[in-house]
VODOLUM-561062 format. One line per field, with one value per residue (C-alpha): residue number from 1; x negated, y, z. Coordinates in steps of 0.1 Angstrom, whole numbers, padded with zeros to 4 digits. Example, Ala and Ser with C-alpha at 12.3 -4.5 7.8 and 13.67 -1.06 7.14 Angstrom:
BEGIN
nr: [1;2] .
east: [-0123;-0137] .
north: [-0045;-0011] .
up: [0078;0071] .
// end
This chain:
BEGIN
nr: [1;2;3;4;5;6;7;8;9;10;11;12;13;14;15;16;17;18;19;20;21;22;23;24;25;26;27;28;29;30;31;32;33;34;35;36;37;38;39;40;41;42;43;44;45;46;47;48;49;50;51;52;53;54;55;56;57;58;59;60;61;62;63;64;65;66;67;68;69;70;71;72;73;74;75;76;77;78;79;80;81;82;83;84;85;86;87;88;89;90;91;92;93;94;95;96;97;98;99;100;101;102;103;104;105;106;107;108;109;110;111;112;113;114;115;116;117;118;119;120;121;122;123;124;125;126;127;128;129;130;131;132;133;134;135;136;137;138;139;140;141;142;143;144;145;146;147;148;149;150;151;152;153;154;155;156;157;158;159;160;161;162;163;164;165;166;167;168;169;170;171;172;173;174;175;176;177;178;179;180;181;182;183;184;185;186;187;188;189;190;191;192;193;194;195;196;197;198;199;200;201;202;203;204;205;206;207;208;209;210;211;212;213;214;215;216;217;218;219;220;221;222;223;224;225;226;227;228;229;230;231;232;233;234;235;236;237;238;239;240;241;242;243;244;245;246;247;248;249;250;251;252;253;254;255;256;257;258;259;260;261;262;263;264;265;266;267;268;269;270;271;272;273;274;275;276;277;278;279;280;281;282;283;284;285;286;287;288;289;290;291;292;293;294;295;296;297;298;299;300;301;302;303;304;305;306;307;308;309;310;311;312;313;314;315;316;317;318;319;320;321;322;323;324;325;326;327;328;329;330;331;332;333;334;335;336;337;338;339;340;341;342;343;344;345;346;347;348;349;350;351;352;353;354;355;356;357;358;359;360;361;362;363;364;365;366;367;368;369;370;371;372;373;374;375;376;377;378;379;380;381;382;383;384;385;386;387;388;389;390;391;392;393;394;395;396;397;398;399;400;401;402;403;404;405;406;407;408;409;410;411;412;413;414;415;416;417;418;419;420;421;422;423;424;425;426;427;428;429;430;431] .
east: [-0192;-0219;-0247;-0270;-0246;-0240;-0278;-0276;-0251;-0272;-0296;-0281;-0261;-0298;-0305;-0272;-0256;-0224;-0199;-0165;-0134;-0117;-0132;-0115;-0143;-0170;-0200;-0237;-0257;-0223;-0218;-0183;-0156;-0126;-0100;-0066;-0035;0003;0011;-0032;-0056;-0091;-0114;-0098;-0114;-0147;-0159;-0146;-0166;-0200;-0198;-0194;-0222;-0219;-0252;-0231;-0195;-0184;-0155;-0134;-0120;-0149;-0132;-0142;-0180;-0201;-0235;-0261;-0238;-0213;-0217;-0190;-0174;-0149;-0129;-0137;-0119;-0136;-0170;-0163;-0156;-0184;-0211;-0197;-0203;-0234;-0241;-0237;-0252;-0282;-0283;-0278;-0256;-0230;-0199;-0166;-0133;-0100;-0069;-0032;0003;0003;-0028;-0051;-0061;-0063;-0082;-0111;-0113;-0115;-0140;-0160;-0158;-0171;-0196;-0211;-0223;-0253;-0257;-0258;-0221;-0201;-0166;-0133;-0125;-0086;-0070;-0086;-0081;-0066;-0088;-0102;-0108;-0127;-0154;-0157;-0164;-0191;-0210;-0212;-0232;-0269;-0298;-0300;-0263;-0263;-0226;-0204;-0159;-0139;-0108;-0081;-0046;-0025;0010;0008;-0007;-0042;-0047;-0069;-0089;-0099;-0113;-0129;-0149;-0158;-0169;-0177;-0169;-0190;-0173;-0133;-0105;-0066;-0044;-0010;0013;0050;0077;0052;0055;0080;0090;0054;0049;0085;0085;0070;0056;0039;0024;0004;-0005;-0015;-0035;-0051;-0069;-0098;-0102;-0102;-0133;-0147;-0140;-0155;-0188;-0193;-0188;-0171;-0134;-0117;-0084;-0059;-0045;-0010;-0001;0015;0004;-0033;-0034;-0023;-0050;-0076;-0076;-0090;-0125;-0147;-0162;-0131;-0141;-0106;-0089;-0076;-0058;-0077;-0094;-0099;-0136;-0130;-0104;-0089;-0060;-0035;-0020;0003;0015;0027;0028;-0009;-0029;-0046;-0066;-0091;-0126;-0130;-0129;-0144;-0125;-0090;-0097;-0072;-0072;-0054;-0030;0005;0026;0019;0015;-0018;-0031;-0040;-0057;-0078;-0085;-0095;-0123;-0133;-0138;-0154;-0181;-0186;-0195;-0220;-0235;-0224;-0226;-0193;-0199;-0208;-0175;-0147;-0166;-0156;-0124;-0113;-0129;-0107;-0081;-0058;-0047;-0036;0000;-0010;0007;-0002;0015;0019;0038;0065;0079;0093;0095;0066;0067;0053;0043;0040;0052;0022;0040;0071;0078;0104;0084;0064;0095;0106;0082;0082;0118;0113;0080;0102;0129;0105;0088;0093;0109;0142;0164;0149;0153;0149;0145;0141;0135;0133;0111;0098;0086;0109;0127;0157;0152;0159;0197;0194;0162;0174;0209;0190;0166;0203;0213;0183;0183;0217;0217;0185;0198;0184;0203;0199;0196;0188;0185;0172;0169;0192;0183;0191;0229;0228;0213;0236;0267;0255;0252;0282;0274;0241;0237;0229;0211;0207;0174;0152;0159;0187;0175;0150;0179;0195;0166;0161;0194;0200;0180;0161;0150;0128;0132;0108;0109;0095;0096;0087;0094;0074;0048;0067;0097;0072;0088;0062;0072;0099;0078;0068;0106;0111;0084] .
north: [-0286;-0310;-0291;-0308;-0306;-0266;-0258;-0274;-0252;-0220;-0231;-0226;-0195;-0179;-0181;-0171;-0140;-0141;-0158;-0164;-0182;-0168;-0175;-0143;-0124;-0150;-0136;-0146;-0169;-0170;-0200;-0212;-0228;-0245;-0235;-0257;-0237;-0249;-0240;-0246;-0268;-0248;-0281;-0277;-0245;-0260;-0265;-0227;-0211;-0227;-0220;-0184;-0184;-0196;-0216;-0243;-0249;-0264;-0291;-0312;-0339;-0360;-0371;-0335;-0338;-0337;-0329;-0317;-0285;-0298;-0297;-0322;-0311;-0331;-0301;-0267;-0239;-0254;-0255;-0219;-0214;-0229;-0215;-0180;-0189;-0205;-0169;-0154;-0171;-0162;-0125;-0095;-0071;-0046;-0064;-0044;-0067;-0049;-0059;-0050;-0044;-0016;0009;-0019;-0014;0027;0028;0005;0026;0056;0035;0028;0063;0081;0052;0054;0083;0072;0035;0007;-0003;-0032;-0035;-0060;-0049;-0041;-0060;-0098;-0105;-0137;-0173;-0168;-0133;-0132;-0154;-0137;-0106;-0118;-0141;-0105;-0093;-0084;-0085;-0042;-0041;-0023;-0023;-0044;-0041;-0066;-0064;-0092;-0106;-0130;-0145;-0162;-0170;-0186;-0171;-0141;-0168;-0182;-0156;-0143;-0185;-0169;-0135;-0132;-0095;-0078;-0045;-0050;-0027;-0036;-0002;-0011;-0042;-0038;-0060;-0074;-0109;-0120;-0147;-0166;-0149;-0155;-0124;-0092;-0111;-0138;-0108;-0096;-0128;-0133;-0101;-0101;-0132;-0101;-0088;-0122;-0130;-0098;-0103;-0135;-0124;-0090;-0068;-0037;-0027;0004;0009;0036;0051;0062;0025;0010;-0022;-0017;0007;-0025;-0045;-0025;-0032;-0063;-0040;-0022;-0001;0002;0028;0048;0072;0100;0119;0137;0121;0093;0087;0105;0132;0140;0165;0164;0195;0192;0171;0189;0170;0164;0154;0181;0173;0190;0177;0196;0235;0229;0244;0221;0193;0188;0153;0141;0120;0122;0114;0121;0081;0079;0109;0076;0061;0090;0090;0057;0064;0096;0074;0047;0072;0094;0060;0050;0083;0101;0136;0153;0175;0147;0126;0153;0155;0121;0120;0149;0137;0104;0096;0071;0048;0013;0025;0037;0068;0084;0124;0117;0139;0128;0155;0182;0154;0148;0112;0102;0062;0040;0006;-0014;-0029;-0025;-0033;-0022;0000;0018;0019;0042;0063;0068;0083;0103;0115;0121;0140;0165;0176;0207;0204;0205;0177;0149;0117;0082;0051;0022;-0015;-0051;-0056;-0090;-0125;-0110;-0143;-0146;-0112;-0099;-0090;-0071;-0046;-0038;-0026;-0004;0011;0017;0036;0051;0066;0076;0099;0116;0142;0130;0147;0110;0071;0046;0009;-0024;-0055;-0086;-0078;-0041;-0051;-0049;-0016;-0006;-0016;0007;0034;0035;0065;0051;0037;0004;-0020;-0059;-0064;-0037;-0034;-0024;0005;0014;0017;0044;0063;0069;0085;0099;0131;0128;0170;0187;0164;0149;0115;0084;0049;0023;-0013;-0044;-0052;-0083;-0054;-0039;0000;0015;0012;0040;0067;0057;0054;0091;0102] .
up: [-0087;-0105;-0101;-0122;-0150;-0145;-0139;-0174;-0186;-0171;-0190;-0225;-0209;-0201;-0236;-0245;-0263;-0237;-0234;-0251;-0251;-0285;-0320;-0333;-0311;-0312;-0317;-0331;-0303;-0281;-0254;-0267;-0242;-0256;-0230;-0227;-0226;-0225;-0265;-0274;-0279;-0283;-0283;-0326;-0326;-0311;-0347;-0362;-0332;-0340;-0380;-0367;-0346;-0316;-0303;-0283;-0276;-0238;-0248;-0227;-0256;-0267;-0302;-0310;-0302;-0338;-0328;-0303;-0301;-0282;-0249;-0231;-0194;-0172;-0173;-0201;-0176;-0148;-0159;-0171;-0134;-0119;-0142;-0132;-0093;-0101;-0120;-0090;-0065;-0086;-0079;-0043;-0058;-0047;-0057;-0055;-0057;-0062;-0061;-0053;-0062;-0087;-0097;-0098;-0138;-0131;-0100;-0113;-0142;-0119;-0099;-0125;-0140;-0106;-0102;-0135;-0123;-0106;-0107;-0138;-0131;-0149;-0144;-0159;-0194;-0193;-0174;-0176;-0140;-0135;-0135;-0166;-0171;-0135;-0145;-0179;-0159;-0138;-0164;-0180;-0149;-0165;-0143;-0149;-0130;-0097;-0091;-0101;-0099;-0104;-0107;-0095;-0101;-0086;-0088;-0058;-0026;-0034;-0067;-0051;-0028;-0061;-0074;-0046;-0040;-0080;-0077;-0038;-0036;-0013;-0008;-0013;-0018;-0019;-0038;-0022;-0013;-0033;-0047;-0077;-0086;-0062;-0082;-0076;-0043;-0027;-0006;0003;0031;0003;-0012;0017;0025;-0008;-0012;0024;0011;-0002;0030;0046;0023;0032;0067;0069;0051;0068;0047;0037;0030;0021;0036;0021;0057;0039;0032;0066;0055;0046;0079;0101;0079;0092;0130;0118;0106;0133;0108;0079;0054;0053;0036;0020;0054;0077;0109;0077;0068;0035;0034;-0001;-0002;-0033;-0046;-0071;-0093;-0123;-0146;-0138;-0104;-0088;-0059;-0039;-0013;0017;0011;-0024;-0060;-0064;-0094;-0123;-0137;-0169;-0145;-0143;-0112;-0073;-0073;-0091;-0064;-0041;-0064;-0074;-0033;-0035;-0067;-0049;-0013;-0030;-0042;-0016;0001;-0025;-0026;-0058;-0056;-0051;-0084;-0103;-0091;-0099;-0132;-0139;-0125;-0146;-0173;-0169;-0199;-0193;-0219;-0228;-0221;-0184;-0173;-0207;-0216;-0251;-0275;-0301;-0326;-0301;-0270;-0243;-0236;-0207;-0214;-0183;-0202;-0197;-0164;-0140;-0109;-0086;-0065;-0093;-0109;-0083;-0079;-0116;-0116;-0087;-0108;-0131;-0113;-0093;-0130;-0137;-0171;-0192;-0209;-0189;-0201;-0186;-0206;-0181;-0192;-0175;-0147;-0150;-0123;-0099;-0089;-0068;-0059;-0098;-0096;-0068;-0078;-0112;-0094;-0070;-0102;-0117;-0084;-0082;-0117;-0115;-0085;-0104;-0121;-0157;-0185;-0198;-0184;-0208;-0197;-0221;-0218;-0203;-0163;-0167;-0170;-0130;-0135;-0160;-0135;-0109;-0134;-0156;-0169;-0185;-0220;-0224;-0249;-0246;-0271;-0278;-0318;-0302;-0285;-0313;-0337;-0314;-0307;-0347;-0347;-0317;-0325;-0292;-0293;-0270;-0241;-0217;-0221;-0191;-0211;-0185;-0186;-0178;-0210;-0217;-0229;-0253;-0252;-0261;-0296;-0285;-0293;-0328;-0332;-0317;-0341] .
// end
C-alpha cells in the first residue's frame, strides 16, 4: 500500500458522497473508480461518471486523464482495496464477517434483520461479496454504524483471506461447508480450507466465532476456540428448537410461544438459529428478535412461496449446488401437498466433479415420489440418464415452450437451478 497516496485518496473520500464503480448508479459528489474487467474497460467511462456528478474519478490509464478530476493509481481495483482497509483502520467497531457454502445471502439478511433491532447496523447489499463488492461494503461504514456484516464469497482458497486483510471481521460466522465451487476449490477439502481462512483471522486476532454444533465440520472447527459461541442444540450456548417445516419454518426459544417465519424448507431453520444466536449474543431482546425474524420476506429468488395461476411455486433459482440441491428435493418431498413437481436445472463451477453430481441429483429426484421431474440444461443430461422417466430440455426456451402448454394445474412447483440457468422466468411462463 502507498500510503501517502491513499491518505490522499481518504481525503477526497471524506468529502465524498460514497463511492461507485458503475456510471449507471453514479450519483451527485460520488468518488468514481474505473475498474478493469476481462470484456471492459471503465477508465472510457471515467469521463461519463464525472458529467454525471461524480467529484473525482480514480483511473489507472493516464491517456484518459483531462483535468484536476482525475485522480491516477498504479492499479484502479487496488486502490479501491486499499482505501477500504485504510477505511477501516480508522474506526473500533463490531464487525461480523460471514461466509460459507450455501445460506450465506439469507442468514445476513436475517442477521441484519434481528440486529437492526437495537443497534445502527450496516450490512452487504445482495450479494456483492467477492473483491470488489467487500470493499464497497466497508467504505459504506458511517461513523453512526455500531454493527457492521459483511458478507463473503470465494471460489477458491485465498479469496476469503483477502477479504478478511479488507474488512478485518471481528466477530465471524461460517453457515456450512458443501460441494460449492468445486471447480475453483478442487475439493471438499479446498473448501474448508478455503472457508476456515475467517476463523483463522478471527483466531489470530482474538476474537469471537459462532459455530453451528449440527455441522460436523464447523463442530471440529471449534476445538480451536476456548470460548466458541455455539449453537442451536441443547448443552449449545444458544438453544433454538425447530418445529416444523410446513411449508414454513417454525421455531421456538426456550419454553417461550413457537415462531412462524415466512421461510420455506427445514434447511433455512439453521440459519434462522444462527440470526437468533447472533442476537441473543449482542443482547437483543428475545421479543424484539422473533419479531424480526417473522417479519423476514425473502426475495431476490431465495426460497420464495410464490403463486402462479392455480400452482405454488416455490423459487430457489438464485443458486444451486449439489448439496442445497438436495435438501431442496427432500424439502420438497416431505411437503405436505399434492401434484408435486420438480423442475431442476444446471448446477454450475463444479469442475471435474460435474458428471457425477448431476447423476446423483437425477437419482435423487427419481426415487422422490414427484408426480413430475423436469431437468434443463446441457449437465442435467447425466441427471436425465439416471432418471429415464424424467423430461428433459437442453436450452431453457426449450423448457419455457413446454411449460406454456403443458397446462401445469394446481401443482406445487420447486424451480432451482444455478443463476447462470435463469429459471426463474418459469413462473411468468406458468402464469
Amino acid at each position: 500500500m502507498d500510503n501517502n497516496f491513499i491518505e490522499f485518496l481518504y481525503s477526497r473520500f471524506l468529502l465524498s458522497s460514497g463511492v461507485s464503480t458503475d456510471t449507471r448508479t453514479v450519483a451527485e459528489g460520488n468518488l468514481f473508480f474505473a475498474l478493469k474487467g476481462p470484456n471492459f474497460n471503465a477508465n472510457a467511462y471515467a469521463e461519463e461518471a464525472l458529467a454525471k456528478g461524480a467529484s473525482y474519478a480514480v483511473i489507472d490509464d493516464v491517456a484518459y486523464k483531462k483535468g484536476d478530476q482525475y485522480i491516477l493509481a498504479k492499479d484502479g481495483l487496488k486502490a479501491l482495496q486499499d482505501l477500504a482497509t485504510f477505511h477501516r483502520s480508522r474506526f473500533h467497531r463490531k464487525v461480523l464477517g460471514l461466509t460459507g457454502s450455501n445460506g450465506k445471502t439469507t442468514t445476513k439478511e436475517l442477521i441484519n434483520a434481528v440486529l437492526s433491532k437495537k443497534y445502527i447496523t450496516h450490512a452487504t447489499t445482495g450479494n456483492l461479496n467477492n473483491h470488489i463488492g467487500v470493499p464497497l461494503t466497508v467504505l459504506g461504514i458511517h461513523p453512526q454504524v455500531e454493527v457492521a456484516i459483511i458478507e463473503m464469497g470465494a471460489n477458491k482458497v485465498g479469496d476469503i483471506k483477502e477479504l478478511c486483510d479488507i474488512a478485518d471481521p471481528n466477530h465471524a460466522l461460517i453457515t456450512n461447508i458443501g460441494k460449492a465451487h468445486l471447480e475453483g476449490f478442487g475439493s471438499i477439502e479446498g473448501v474448508l480450507r478455503g472457508k476456515s481462512e475467517l476463523f483463522d483471522h478471527i483466531r489470530k486476532n482474538e476474537g469471537t466465532v459462532f459455530i453451528n454444533s449440527r455441522q460436523p465440520m464447523l463442530q471440529n472447527m471449534a476445538k480451536r476456540f476456548e470460548s466458541a459461541i455455539t449453537f442451536p442444540q441443547p448443552g449449545d450456548t444458544y438453544e433454538v428448537k425447530f418445529i416444523e417445516a410446513n411449508p414454513f419454518v417454525v421455531f421456538q426459544v426456550g419454553n417461550r410461544a413457537p415462531v412462524t417465519s415466512q421461510l420455506i424448507g427445514s434447511y433455512n431453520f439453521d440459519n434462522i438459529a444462527a440470526a437468533m444466536a447472533v442476537g441473543q449474543y449482542f443482547e437483543v431482546p428475545l421479543d424484539k428478535a422473533e419479531a424480526a425474524i417473522a417479519g423476514y420476506q425473502p426475495k431476490n429468488n431465495r426460497s420464495q412461496l410464490l403463486k402462479a395461476g392455480s400452482n405454488n411455486i416455490i423459487l430457489d433459482a438464485y443458486n444451486a449446488n449439489p448439496d442445497s440441491m438436495k435438501v431442496a428435493i427432500e424439502n420438497l418431498k416431505t411437503m405436505k401437498a399434492d401434484n408435486k413437481v420438480a423442475i431442476l436445472g444446471d448446477m454450475l463451477e463444479l469442475g471435474a466433479d460435474s458428471d457425477k453430481e448431476h447423476a446423483a441429483i437425477g437419482k435423487a429426484a427419481c426415487e422422490a415420489g414427484f408426480s413430475q421431474v423436469v431437468f434443463c440444461g446441457p449437465k442435467m443430461k447425466q441427471a436425465k440418464e439416471a432418471c429415464p422417466s424424467a423430461l428433459y430440455f437442453e436450452t431453457r426456451d426449450a423448457l419455457l415452450d413446454h411449460v406454456k402448454t403443458s397446462g401445469f394445474s394446481s401443482c406445487t412447483i420447486l424451480i432451482k437451478a444455478s443463476r447462470g440457468i435463469g429459471l426463474e422466468k418459469v413462473v411468468n411462463a406458468l402464469e
